[in-house]
C-alpha positions in Angstrom: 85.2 160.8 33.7 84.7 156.9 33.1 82.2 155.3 34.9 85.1 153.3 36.6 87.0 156.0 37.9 84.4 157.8 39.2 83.5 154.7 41.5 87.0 154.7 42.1 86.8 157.8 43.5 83.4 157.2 45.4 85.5 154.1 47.3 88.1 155.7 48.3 86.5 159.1 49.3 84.4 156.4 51.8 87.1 154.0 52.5 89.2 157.0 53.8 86.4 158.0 56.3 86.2 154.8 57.6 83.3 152.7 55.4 83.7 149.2 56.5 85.2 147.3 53.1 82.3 144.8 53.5 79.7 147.9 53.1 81.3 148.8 49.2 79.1 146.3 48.0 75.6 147.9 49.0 77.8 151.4 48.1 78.7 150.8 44.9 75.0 149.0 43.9 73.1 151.4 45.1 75.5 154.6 44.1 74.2 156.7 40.5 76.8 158.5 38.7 74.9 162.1 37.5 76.3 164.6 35.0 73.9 167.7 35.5 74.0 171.1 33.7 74.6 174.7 34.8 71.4 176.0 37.0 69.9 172.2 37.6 69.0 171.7 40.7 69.7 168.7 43.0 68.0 169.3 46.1 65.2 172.1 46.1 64.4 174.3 49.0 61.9 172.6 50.9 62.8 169.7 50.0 63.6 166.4 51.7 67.1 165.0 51.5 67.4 161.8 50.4 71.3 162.8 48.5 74.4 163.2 48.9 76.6 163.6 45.9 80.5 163.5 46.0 81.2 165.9 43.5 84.1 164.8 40.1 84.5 167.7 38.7 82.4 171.2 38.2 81.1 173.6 40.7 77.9 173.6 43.5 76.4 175.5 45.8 73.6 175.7 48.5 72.0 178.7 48.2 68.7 180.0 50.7 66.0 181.4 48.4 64.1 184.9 49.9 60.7 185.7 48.7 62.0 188.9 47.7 64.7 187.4 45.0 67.6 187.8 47.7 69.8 184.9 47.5 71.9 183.5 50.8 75.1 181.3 50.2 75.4 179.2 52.5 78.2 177.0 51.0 80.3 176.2 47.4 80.8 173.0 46.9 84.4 171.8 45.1 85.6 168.6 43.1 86.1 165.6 46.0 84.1 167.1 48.5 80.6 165.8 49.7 77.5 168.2 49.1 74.7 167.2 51.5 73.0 169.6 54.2 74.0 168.1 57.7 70.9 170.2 59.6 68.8 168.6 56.6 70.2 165.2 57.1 70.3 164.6 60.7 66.7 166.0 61.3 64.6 164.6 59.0 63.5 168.5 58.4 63.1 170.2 54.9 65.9 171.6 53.8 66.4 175.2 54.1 68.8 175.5 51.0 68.6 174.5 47.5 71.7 172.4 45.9 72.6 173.5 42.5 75.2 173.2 40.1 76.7 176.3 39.0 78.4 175.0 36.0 78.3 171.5 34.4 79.1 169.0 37.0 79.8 165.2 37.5 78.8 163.8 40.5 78.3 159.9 42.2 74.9 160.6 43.6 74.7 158.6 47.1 71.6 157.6 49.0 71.5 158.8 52.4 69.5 155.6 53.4 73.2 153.5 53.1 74.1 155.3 56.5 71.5 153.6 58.2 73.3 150.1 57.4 75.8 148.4 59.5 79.5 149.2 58.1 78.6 153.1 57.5 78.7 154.2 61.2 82.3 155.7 61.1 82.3 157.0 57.9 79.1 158.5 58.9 80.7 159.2 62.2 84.1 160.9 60.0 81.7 163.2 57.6 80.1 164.5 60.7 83.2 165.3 62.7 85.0 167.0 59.9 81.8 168.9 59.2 81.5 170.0 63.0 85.3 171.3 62.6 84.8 172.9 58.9 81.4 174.8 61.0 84.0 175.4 64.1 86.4 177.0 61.7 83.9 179.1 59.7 81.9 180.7 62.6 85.9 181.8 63.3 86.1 183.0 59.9 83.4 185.1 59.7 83.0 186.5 63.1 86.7 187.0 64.1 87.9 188.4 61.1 87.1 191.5 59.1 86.2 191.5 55.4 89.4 192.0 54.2 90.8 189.0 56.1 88.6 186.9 54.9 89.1 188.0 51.5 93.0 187.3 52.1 92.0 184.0 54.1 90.6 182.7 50.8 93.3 184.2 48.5 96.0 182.3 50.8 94.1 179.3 51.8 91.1 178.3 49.0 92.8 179.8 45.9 90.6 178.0 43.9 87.8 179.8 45.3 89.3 182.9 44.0 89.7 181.9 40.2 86.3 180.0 40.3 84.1 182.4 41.8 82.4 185.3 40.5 83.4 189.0 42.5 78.9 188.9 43.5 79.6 185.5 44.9 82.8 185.8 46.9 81.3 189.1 48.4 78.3 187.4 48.9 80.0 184.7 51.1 82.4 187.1 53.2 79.4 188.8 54.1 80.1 192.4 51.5 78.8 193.9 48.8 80.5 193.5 45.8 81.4 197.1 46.0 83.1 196.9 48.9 85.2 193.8 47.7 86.1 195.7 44.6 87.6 198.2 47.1 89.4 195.7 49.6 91.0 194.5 46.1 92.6 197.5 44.7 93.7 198.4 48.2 95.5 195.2 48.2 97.0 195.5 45.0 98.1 199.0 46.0 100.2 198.2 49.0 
């Protein structure tokens, strides 16, 4: 993707939350376009947050880290969406997930320090309200719906998810072993 296009991209993504046009200045100055490679990491656990990155094209993820090896997805991360930990972001805290790419990504990496200039408030204001419904909706997901919902939630809804995840990582994120995935899929295809 040309350097243009992808701040093409960055402007509109912020122009459609709201960014005041006289804040694309400080936006676009201050706004890196990355290309990072499978297994980099943006953001480490424990890290502070200083990023968010409007992904182009490729795949991310926040994952949680256990000391045993366990890993906990919290989120995948798809092109045009914004990757940044809200908990992280509004707190101030370390963040308790790491942000990696999981294949080779393009990204516009944005500094989180913009939102404190004037202009930014009701895109800042947008991100947060669509992220307070995307929480609403998955608390729904996983707590009112059984594995094999979910499973056809995705297949209906998030296709993509589907062909771009791994069988460990979908059953990861509905909350099943990939076992039991494996068997909610050739039930399906039975019926």
């Amino acid at each position: 993707m040309s350097h243009q296009a992808a701040f093409r991209a960055l402007t509109d993504f912020f122009l459609e939350l709201g960014l005041e046009p006289s804040a694309l200045a400080p936006l676009l100055d201050k706004a890196q376009l990355k290309s990072c490679q499978a297994g980099e990491v943006l953001l480490a656990q424990g890290g502070k947050q200083q990023s968010g990155f409007l992904l182009l094209n490729g795949l991310l993820r926040a994952c949680h880290y256990l000391s045993d090896g366990q890993q906990r997805c919290k989120e995948f991360y798809f092109p045009g969406e914004f990757c940044l930990l809200y908990s992280s972001f509004l707190s101030a805290e370390p963040a308790r997930y790491q942000l990696e790419a999981l294949e080779n990504s393009t990204l516009v990496v944005v500094p989180l320090s913009l939102f404190e200039l004037g202009g930014f408030q009701r895109a800042e204001l947008s991100l947060l309200r669509a992220q307070l419904r995307y929480k609403e909706q998955k608390e729904a997901f996983l707590l009112l719906k059984s594995p094999e919902q979910r499973y056809l939630w995705l297949k209906n809804h998030w296709p993509h998810w589907i062909s771009a995840l791994s069988q460990v990582q979908l059953a990861n994120y509905i909350g099943i072993t990939p076992e039991s995935l494996s068997r909610i899929r050739r039930r399906l295809n039975l019926s």
